[in-house]
N, CA, C and O atoms as CSV, one atom per row, in Angstrom:
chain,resi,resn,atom,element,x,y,z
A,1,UNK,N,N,0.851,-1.160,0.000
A,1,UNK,CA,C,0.000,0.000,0.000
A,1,UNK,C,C,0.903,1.231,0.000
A,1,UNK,O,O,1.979,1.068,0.575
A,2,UNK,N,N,0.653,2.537,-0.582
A,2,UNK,CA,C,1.039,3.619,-0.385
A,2,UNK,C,C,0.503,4.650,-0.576
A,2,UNK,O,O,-0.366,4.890,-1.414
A,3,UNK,N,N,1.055,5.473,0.312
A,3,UNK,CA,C,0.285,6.751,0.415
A,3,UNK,C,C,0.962,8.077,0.396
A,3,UNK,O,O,1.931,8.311,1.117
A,4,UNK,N,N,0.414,9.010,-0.490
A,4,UNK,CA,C,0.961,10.168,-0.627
A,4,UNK,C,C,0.219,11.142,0.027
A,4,UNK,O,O,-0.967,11.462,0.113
A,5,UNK,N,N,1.458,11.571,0.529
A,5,UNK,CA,C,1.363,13.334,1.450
A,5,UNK,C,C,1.647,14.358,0.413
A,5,UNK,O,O,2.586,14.304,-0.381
A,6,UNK,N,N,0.417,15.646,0.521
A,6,UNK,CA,C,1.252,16.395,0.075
A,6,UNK,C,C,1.347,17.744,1.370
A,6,UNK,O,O,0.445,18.075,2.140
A,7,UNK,N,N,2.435,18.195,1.287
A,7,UNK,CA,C,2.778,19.461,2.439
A,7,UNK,C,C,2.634,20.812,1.582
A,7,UNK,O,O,3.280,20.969,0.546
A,8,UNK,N,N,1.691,21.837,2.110
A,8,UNK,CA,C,1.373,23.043,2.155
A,8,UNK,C,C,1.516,24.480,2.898
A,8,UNK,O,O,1.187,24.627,4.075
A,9,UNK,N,N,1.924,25.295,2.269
A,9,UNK,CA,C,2.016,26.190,3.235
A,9,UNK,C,C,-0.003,26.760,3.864
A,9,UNK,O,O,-1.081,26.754,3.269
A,10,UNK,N,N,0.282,27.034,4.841
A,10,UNK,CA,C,-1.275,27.435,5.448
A,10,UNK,C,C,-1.501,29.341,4.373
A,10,UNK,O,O,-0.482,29.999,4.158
A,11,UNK,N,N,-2.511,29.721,4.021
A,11,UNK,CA,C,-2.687,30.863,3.759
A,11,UNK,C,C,-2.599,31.725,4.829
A,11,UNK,O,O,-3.095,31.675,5.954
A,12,UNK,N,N,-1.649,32.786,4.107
A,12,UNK,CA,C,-1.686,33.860,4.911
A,12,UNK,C,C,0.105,33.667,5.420
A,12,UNK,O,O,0.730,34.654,5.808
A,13,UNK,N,N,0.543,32.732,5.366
A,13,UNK,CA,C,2.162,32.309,5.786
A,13,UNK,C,C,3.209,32.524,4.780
A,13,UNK,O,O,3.440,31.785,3.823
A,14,UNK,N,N,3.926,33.802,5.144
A,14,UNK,CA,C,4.613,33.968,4.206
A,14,UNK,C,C,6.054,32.937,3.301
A,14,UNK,O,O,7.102,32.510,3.785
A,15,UNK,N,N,5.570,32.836,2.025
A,15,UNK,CA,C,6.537,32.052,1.168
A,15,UNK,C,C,7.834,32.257,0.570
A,15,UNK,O,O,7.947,31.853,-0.587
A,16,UNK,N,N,8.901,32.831,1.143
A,16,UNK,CA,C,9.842,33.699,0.186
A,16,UNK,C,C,10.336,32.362,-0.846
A,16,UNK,O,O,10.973,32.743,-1.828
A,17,UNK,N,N,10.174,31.210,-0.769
A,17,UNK,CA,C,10.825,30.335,-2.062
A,17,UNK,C,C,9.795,30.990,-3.004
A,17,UNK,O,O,10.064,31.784,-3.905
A,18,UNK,N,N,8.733,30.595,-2.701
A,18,UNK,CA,C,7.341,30.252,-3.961
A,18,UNK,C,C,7.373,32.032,-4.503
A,18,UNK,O,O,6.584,32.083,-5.447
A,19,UNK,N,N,7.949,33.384,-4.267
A,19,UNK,CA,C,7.949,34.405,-4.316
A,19,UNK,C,C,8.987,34.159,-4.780
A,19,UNK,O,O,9.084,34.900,-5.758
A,20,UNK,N,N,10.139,33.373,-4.668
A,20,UNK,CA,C,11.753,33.180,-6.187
A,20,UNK,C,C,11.091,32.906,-7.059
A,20,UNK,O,O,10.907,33.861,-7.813
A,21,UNK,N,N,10.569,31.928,-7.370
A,21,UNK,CA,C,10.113,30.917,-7.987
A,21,UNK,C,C,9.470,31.750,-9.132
A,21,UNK,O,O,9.967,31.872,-10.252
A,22,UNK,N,N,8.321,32.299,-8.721
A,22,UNK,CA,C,7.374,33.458,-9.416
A,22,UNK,C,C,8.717,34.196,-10.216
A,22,UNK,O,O,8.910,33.977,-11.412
A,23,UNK,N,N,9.559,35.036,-9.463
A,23,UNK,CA,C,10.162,36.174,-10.136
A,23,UNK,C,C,11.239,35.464,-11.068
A,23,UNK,O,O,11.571,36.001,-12.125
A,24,UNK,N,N,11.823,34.148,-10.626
A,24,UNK,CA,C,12.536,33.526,-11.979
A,24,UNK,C,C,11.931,33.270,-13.013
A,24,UNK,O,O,12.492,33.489,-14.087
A,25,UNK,N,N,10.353,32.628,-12.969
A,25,UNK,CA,C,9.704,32.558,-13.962
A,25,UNK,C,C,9.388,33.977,-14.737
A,25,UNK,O,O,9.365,34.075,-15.964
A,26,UNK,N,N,9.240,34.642,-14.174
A,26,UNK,CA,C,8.830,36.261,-15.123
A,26,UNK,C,C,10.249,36.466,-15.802
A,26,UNK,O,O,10.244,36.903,-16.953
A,27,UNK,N,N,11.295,36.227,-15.277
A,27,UNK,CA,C,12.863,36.947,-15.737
A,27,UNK,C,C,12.738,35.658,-16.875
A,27,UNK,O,O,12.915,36.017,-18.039
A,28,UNK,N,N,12.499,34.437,-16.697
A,28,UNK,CA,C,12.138,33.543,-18.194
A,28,UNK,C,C,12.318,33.678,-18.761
A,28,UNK,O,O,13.177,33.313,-19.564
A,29,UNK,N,N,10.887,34.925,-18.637
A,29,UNK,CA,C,9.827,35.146,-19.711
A,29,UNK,C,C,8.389,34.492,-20.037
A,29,UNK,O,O,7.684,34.451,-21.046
A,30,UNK,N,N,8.278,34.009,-18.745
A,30,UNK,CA,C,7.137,32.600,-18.461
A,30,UNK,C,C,5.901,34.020,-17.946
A,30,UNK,O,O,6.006,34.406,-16.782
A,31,UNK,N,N,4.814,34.698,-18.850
A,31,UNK,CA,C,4.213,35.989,-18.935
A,31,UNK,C,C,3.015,35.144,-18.157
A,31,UNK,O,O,2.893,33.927,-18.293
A,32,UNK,N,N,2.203,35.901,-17.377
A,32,UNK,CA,C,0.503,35.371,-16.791
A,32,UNK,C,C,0.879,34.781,-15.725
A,32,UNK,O,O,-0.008,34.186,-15.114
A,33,UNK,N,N,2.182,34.750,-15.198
A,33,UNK,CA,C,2.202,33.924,-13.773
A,33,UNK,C,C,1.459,34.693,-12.645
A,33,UNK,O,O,1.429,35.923,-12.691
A,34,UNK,N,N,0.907,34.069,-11.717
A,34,UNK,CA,C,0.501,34.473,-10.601
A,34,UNK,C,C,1.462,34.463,-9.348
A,34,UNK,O,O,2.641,34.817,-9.334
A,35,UNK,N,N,0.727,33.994,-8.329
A,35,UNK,CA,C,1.448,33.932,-6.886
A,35,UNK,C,C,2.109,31.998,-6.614
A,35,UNK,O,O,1.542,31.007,-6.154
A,36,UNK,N,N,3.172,32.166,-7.033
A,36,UNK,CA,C,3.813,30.836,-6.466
A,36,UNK,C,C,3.869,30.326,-5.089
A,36,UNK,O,O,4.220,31.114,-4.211
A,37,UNK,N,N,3.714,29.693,-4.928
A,37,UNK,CA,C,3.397,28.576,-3.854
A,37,UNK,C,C,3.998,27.345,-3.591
A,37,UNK,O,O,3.615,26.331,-4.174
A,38,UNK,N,N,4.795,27.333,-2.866
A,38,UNK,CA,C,5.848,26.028,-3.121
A,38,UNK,C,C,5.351,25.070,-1.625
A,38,UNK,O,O,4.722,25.571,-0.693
A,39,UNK,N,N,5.688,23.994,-1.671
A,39,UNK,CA,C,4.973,22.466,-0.496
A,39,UNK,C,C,6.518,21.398,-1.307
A,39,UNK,O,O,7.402,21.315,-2.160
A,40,UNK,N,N,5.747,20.758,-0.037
A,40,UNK,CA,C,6.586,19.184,-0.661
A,40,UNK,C,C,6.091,17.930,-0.725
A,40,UNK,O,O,5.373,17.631,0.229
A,41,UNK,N,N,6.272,16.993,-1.659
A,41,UNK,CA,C,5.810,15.593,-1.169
A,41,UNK,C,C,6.130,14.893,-1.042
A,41,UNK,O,O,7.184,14.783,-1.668
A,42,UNK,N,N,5.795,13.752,-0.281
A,42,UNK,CA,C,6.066,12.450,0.014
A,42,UNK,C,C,5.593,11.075,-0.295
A,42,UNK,O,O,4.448,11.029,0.156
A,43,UNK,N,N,5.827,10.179,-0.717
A,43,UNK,CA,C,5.459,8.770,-0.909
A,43,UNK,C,C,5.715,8.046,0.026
A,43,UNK,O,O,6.900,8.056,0.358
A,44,UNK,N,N,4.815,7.179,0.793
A,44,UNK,CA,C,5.381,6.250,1.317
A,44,UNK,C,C,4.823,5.111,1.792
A,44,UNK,O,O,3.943,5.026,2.649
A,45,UNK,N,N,5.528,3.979,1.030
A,45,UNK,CA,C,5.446,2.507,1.284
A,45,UNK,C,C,4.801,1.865,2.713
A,45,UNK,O,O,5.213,2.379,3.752
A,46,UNK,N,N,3.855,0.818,2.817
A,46,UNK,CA,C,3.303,0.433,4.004
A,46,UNK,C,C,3.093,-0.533,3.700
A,46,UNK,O,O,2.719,-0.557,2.528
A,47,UNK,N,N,3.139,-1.717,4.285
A,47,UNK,CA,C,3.178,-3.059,5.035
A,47,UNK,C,C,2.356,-3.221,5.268
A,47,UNK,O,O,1.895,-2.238,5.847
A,48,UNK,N,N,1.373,-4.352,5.157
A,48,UNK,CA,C,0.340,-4.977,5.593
A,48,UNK,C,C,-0.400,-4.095,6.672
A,48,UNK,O,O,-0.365,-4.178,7.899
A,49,UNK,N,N,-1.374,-2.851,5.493
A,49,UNK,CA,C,-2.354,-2.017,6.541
A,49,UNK,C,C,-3.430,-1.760,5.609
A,49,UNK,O,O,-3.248,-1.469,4.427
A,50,UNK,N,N,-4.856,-1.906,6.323
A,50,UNK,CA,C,-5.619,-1.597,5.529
A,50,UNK,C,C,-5.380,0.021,5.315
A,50,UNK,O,O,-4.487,0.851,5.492
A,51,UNK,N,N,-6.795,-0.050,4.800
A,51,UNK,CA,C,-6.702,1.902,4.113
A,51,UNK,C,C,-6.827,2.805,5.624
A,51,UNK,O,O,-6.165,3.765,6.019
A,52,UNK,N,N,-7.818,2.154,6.181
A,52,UNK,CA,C,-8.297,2.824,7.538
A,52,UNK,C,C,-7.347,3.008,8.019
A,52,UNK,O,O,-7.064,4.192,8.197
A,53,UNK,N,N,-6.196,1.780,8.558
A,53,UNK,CA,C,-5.292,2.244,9.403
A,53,UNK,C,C,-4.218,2.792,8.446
A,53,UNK,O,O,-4.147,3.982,8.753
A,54,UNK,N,N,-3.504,2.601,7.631
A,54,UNK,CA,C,-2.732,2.982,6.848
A,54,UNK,C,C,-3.005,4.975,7.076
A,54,UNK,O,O,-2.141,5.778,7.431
A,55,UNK,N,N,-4.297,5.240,6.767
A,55,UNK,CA,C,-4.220,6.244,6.846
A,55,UNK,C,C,-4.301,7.288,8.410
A,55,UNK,O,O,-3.653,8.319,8.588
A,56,UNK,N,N,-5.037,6.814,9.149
A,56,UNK,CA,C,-4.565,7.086,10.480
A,56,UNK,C,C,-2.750,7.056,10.490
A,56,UNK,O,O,-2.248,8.180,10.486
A,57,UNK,N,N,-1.801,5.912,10.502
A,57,UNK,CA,C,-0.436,5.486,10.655
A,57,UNK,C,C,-0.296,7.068,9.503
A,57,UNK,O,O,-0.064,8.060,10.195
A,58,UNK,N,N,-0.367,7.292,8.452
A,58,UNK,CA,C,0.516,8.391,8.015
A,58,UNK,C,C,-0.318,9.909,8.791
A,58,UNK,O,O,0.579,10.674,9.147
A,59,UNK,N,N,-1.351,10.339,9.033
A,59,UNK,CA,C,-1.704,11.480,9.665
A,59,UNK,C,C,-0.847,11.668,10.766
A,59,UNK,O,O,-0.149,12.635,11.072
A,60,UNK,N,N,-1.055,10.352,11.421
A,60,UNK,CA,C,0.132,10.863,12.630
A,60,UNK,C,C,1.840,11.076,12.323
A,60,UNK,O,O,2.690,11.849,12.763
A,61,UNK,N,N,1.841,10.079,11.437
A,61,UNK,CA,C,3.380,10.828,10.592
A,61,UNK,C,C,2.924,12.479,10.343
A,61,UNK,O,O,3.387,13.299,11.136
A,62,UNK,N,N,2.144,12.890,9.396
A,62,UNK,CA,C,2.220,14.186,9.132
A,62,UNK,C,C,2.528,14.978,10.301
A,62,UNK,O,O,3.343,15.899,10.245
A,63,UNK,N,N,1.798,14.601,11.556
A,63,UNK,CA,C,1.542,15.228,13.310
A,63,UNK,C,C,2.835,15.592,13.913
A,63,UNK,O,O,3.101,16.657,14.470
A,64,UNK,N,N,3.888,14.205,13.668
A,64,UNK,CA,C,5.091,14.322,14.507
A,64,UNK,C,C,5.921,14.383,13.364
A,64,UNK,O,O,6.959,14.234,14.008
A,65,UNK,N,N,6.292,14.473,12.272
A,65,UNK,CA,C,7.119,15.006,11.782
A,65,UNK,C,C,6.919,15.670,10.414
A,65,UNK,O,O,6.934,16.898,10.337
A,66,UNK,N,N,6.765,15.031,9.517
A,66,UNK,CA,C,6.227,15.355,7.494
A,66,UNK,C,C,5.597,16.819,7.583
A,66,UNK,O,O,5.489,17.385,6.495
A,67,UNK,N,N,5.101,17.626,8.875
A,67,UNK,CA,C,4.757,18.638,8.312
A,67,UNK,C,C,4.797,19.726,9.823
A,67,UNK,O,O,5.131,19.371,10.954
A,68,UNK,N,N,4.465,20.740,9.499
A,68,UNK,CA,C,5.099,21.705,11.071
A,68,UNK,C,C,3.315,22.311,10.424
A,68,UNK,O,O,2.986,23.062,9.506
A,69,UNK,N,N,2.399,21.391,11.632
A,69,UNK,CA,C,1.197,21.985,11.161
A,69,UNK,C,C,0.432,23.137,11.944
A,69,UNK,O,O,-0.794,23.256,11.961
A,70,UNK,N,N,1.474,24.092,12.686
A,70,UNK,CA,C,1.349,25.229,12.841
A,70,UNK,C,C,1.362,26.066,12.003
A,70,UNK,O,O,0.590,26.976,12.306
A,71,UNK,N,N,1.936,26.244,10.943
A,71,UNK,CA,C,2.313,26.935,9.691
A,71,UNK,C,C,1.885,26.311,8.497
A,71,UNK,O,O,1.455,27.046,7.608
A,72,UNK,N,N,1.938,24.660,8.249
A,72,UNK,CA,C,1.522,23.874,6.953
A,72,UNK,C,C,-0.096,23.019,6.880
A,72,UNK,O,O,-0.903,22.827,7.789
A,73,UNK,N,N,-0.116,22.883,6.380
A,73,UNK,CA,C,-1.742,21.826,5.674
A,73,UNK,C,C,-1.048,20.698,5.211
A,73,UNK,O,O,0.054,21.000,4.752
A,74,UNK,N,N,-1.264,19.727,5.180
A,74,UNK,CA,C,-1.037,18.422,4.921
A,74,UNK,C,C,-2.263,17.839,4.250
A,74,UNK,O,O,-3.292,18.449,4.542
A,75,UNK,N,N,-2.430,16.747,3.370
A,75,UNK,CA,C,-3.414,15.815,2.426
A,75,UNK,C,C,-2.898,14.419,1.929
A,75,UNK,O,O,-2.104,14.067,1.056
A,76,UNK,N,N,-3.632,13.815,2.790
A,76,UNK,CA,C,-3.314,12.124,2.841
A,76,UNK,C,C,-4.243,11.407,1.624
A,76,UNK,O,O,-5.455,11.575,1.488
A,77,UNK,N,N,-3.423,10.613,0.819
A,77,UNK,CA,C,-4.117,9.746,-0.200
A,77,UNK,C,C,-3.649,8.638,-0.640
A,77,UNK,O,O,-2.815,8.516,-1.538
A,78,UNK,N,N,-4.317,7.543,0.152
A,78,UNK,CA,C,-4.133,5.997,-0.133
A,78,UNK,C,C,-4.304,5.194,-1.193
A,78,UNK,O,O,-5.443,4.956,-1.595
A,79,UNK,N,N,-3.235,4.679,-1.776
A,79,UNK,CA,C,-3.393,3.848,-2.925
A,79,UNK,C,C,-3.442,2.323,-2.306
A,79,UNK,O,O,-2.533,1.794,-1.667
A,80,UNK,N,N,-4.255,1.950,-2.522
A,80,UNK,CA,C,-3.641,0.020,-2.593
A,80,UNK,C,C,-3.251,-0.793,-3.323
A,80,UNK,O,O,-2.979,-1.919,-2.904
């Protein structure tokens, strides 16, 4: 089974990567960009768990480490 995280910044938390990101794309020449927004993700492999627990087992990953959810949003999605 596996399941992907993806990590978010929360609105309203300032981004200075996703604000590079934007202004390298304009220096491009990449025209109509908006507000960049940069996160990270994760994959990860699981061992004999259903979906139920599988996904409980990664939320609490997101809790204690995959994401600082004072500042980030996190989104869990189980493949089997």
């Amino acid at each position: 089974m596996k399941a992907r995280v993806t990590v978010t910044l929360k609105d309203g938390v300032l981004d200075p990567q996703g604000q590079a990101i934007e202004k390298a794309l304009q220096n491009l020449g990449f025209s109509g960009v908006g507000a960049v927004r940069q996160g990270r993700y994760f994959e990860v492999d699981l061992n004999g768990a259903d979906p139920a627990s599988a996904q409980s087992r990664v939320e609490e990953m997101c809790e204690k480490l995959l994401a600082n959810t004072v500042i980030e949003n996190y989104a869990v999605e189980i493949e089997n």
